[in-house]
C-alpha positions in Angstrom: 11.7 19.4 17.7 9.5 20.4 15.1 10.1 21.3 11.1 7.7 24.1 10.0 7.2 24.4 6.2 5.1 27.1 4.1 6.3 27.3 0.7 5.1 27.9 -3.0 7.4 27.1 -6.0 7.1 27.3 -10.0 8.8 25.2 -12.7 7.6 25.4 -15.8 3.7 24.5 -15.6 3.8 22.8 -12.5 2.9 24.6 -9.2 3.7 23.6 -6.2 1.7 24.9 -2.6 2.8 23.4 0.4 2.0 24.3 4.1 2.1 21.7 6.9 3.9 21.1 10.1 6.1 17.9 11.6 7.2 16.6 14.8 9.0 14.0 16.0 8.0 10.8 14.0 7.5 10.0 10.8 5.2 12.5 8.3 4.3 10.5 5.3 4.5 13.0 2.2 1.6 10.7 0.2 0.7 11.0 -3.3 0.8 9.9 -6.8 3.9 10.4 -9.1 4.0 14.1 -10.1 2.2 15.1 -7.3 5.3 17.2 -6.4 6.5 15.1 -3.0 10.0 15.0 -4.1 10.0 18.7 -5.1 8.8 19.4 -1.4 11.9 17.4 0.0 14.4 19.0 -2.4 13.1 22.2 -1.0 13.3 21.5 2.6 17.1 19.8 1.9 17.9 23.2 0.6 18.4 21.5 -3.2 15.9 23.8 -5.1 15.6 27.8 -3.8 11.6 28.1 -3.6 9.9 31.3 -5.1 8.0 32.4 -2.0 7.9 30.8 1.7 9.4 29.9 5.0 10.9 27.1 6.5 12.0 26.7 10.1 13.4 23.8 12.9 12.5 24.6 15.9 12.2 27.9 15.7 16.0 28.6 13.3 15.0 29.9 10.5 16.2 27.9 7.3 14.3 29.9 4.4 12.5 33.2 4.5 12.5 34.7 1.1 10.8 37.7 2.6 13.8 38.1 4.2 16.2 37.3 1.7 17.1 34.5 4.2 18.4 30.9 2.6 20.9 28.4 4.8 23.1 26.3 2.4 22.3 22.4 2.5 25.1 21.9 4.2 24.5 24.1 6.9 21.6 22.9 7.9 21.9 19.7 9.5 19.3 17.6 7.5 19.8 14.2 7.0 19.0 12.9 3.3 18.3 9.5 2.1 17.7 9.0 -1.3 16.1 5.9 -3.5 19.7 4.7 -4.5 22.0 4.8 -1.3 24.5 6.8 -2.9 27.5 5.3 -0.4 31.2 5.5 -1.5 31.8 2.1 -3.2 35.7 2.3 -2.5 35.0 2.7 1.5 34.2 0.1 4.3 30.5 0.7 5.5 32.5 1.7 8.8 34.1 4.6 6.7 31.2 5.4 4.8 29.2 5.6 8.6 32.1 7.8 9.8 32.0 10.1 6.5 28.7 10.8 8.3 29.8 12.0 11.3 32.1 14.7 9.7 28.8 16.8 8.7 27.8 17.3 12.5 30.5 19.8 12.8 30.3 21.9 15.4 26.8 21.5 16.2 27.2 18.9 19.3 28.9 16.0 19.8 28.3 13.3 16.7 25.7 10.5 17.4 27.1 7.8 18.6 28.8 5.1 16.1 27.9 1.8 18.4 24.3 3.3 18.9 23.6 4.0 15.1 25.1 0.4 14.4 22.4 -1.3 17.1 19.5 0.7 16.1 20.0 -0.5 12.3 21.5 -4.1 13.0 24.2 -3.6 10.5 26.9 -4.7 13.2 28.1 -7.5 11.1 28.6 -5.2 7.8 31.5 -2.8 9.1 34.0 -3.9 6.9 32.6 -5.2 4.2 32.3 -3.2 0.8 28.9 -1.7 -0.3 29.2 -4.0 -3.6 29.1 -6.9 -1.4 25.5 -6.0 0.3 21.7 -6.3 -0.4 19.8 -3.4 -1.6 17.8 -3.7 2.1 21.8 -3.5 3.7 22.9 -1.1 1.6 19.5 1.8 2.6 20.2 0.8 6.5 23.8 1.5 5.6 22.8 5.0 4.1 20.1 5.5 6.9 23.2 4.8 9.4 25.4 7.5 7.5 22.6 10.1 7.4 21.9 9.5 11.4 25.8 10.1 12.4 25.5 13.8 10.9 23.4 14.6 13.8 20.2 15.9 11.9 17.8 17.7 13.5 15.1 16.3 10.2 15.7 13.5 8.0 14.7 13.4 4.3 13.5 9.6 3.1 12.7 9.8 -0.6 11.2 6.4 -1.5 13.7 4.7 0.2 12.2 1.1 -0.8 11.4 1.9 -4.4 14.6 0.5 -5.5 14.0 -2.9 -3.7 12.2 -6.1 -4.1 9.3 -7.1 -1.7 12.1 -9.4 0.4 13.9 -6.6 0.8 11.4 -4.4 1.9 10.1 -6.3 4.7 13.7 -6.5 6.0 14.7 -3.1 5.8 10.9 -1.6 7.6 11.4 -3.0 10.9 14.8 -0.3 11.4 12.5 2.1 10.0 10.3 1.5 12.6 13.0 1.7 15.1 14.4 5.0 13.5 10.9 6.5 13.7 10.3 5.4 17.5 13.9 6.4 19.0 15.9 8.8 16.2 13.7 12.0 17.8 13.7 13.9 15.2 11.1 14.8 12.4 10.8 12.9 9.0 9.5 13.6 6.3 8.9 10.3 4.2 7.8 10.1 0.8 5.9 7.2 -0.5 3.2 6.4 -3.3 2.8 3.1 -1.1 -0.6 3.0 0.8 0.3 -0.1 2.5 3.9 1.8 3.3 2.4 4.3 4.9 -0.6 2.9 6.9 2.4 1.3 8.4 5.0 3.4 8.9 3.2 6.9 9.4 2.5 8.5 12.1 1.3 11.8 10.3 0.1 11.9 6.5 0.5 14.7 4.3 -1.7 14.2 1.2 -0.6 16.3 -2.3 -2.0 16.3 -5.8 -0.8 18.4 -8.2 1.3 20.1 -6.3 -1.3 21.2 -3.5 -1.9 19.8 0.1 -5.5 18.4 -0.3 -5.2 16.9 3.6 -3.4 16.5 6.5 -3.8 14.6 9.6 -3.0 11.3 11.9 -2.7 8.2 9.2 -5.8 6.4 10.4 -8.2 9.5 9.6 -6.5 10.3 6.3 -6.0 7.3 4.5 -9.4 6.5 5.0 -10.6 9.1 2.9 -11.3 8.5 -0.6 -9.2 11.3 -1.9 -6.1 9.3 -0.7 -5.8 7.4 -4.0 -6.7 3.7 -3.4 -9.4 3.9 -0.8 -9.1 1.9 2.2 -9.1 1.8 6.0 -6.5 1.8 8.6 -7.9 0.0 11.7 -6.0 0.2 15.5 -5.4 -3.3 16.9 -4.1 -5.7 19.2 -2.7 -8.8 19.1 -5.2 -11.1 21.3 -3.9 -14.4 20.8 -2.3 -17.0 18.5 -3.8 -20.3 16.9 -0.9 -22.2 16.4 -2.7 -25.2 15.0 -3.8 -22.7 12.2 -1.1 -20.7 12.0 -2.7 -17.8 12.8 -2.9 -14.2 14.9 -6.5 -12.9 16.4 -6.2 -9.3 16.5 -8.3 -7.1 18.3 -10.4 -4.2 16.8 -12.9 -1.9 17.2 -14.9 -3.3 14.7 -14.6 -6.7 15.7 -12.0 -9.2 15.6 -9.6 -10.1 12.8 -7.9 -13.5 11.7 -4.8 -12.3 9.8 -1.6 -14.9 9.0 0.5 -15.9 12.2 3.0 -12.5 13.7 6.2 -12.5 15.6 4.6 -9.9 17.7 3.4 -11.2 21.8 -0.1 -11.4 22.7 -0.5 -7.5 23.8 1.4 -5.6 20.8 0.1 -2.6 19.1 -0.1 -3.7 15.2 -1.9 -1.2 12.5 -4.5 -3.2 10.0 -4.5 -1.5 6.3 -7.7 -3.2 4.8 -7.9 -2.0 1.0 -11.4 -1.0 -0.1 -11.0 -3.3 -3.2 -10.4 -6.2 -0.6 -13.9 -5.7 0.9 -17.1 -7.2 -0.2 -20.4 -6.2 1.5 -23.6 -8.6 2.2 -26.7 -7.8 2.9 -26.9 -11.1 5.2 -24.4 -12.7 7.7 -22.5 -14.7 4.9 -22.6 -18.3 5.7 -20.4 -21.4 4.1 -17.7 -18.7 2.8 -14.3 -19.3 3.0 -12.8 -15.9 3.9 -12.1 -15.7 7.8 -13.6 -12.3 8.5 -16.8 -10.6 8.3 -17.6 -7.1 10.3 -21.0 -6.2 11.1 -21.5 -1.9 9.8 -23.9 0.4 9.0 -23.6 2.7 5.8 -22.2 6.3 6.6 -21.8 8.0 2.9 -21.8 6.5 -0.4 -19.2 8.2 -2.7 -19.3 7.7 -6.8 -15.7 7.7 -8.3 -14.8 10.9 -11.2 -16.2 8.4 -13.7 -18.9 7.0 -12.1 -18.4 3.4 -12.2 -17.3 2.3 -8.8 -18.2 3.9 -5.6 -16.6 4.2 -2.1 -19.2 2.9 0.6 -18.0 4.1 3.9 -19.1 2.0 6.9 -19.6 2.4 10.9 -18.4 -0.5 12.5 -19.1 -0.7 16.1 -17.0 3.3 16.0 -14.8 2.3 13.6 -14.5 3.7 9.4 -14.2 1.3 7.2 -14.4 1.7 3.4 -15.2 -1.3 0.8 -14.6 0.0 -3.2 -17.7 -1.6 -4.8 -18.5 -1.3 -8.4 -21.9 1.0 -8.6 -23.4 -1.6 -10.2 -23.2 -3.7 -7.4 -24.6 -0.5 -5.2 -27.7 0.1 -7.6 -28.0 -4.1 -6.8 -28.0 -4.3 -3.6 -29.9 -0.7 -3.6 -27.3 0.3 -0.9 -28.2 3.9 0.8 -26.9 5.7 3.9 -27.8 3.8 7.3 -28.6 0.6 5.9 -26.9 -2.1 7.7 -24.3 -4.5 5.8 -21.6 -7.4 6.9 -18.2 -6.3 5.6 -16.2 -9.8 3.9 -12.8 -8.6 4.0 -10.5 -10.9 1.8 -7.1 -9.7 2.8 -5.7 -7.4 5.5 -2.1 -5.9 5.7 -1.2 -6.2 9.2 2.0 -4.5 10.5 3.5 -3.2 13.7 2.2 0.3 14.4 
C-alpha cells in the first residue's frame, strides 16, 4: 500500500510545495515549527481543500483538483491522531475503541478489537474512564481507536508533544510495534531529531513550506540541513557488561558503550549521536573519561549561515558521522578535508530500530 502526495497550497503568505511518496512504515514529516508539516497532514486527512495537486492510496484517487476530484475526510479511511487524544470523556476506552470501528463501514471487515488491544498493551484499561489515564495511556488509547477504523494511512501529528519524557518512552515502544505490524503508511510529524532517528523509517524534510530532502533516516538526518546536525549510525547489540551496567553495540565505525538495554545480544538498535555531542582530537585521547572515541577522516567542512560553528563531516571506517564544532575550534586545529581525527562522542541516543 502506498500514499502518493503532490500538492501546492496558499494561505496568506505562506506557501506550501509538497511532493513525496510513502509506503508501509513510518515517514517522518521533519522540520521546524512553521515549516508547514501540519498543513501537509490536514491536507492529506482531507481537513484543508489544497489549491493545486493530487493525492492517491494505492492507486484510488483521493484529490485531483485537475479533475475537480476531492473525497470527504470521512470517506477516505485515514486514520488521525492528533497531539491531544481527543477521546469521548463520558465513554469506557472499550467504547471509545469500538466508536472506532463504526468508520470502517463497508470497506472490509473492522480490525480486530483483541488484536488492536495486544498490539497497544492497553488490555487492562477497557473499562476504565479516559480521566482516569496517563497522557502515554490515553495516545495508545487514541492510536487503538484510529486502528479499528481500518485505515489504509494513518495521520500522527506530534503525538508525544503533549507528554512528559516518562511518558514518552512508554508510549514509543507501541509505536514501534504499530510501525512494524499495522501495514499501512504513516505519515508522522515531529520536530524531534532524536524521535525520528528512532522511529523513522523514511524522512521527509520541509522548510518553509518546501521539501528540501527526502530519503531513508540514516542518509537524511545526517545532513546539515536537517536542523541540529547529527548522525544516525546502524548497530547491534554485541554484548552486555553487567558489572558496569552497560550495552557494547556494534557499528561500522567502531564499537559503542551506551547505558545498559533490555534488548538480547543480537538486536537491531539505531544510534542518534548529535553533532554538538561530538568533540574531535587530533591524537588518540588518553586519561579521558568519556567511553567512546572513533577513529575518521574529514569528508567536508561546512560553515553554519552565520559563520560561527561549522559541521565537520567524518568517514569512519564507511560510516558519516558529523561533530558541530565551533569554527574557532576548526581554524585551531587547522582542520581541512582528509585529515585524520578521533571522534570523543559524549552522549549517544540509542533506541530500537
Amino acid at each position: 500500500m502506498s500514499l502518493e502526495v503532490d500538492v501546492d497550497h496558499a494561505r496568506e503568505s505562506f506557501h506550501l510545495s509538497a511532493r513525496f511518496s510513502a509506503v508501509p512504515g513510518l515517514t517522518a514529516l521533519f522540520g521546524r515549527s512553521g515549516s508547514g508539516k501540519t498543513t501537509l497532514v490536514d491536507i492529506v486527512g482531507g481537513l484543508i481543500r489544497p489549491d493545486r495537486g493530487r493525492i492517491a492510496i494505492d492507486g484510488q484517487v483521493l484529490v485531483d483538483t485537475a479533475r475537480g476530484v476531492f473525497v470527504p475526510k470521512h470517506r477516505r479511511r485515514i486514520g488521525y491522531v492528533f497531539q491531544d487524544s481527543r477521546l469521548f470523556p463520558h465513554l469506557s476506552v472499550r467504547s471509545n475503541l469500538l466508536y472506532g470501528r463504526w468508520f470502517a463501514g463497508g470497506g472490509g471487515a473492522a480490525a480486530n478489537l483483541a488484536s488492536v488491544v495486544d498490539l497497544l498493551g492497553i488490555g487492562r484499561l477497557l473499562e476504565r474512564r479516559p480521566d482516569s489515564l496517563s497522557g502515554g495511556e490515553t495516545q495508545r488509547v487514541a492510536i487503538g481507536r484510529a486502528l479499528l477504523a481500518q485505515p489504509r494511512a494513518l495521520l500522527m501529528d506530534e503525538p508525544l508533544a503533549s507528554l512528559d519524557e516518562a511518558r514518552r518512552a512508554e508510549i514509543l515502544p507501541y509505536i514501534e510495534r504499530l510501525r512494524d505490524e499495522a501495514g499501512v503508511p504513516i505519515l508522522y510529524v515531529s520536530h524531534s531529531v532524536a524521535e525520528v532517528a528512532r522511529l523513522a523509517t523514511t524522512v521527509v524534510i520541509l522548510s518553509e513550506g518546501q521539501v528540501t530532502a527526502v530519503g531513508p533516516v540514516a542518509d537524511i538526518l545526517s545532513q546539515a540541513e536537517a536542523g541540529e546536525g547529527g548522525s544516525v549510525l546502524a548497530a547491534t547489540v554485541a554484548r552486555h557488561d553487567a558489572a558496569f551496567q552497560l550495552s557494547v553495540l556494534a557499528t561500522a565505525a567502531g564499537e559503542l558503550q551506551v547505558p545498559q538495554l533490555s534488548a538480547p545480544p543480537g538486536s537491531a538498535v539505531r544510534a542518534y549521536i548529535r553533532g554538538r555531542d561530538v568533540m574531535l582530537s587530533l591524537k588518540p585521547p588518553e586519561q579521558i573519561s568519556a567511553l567512546n572515541v572513533l577513529a575518521g577522516r574529514i569528508v567536508s567542512i561546512t560553515p553554519s549561515a552565520g559563520g560561527a560553528q561549522a559541521d565537520v563531516r567524518l568517514d569512519c571506517n564507511g560510516a558519516n558521522l558529523t561533530a558541530r564544532l565551533t569554527a574557532k575550534s576548526v581554524q585551531r586545529l587547522a582542520l581541512a578535508p582528509g585529515r585524520p581525527v578521533y571522534a570523543v562522542i559524549k552522549s549517544v541516543s540509542f533506541e530500537r530500530s
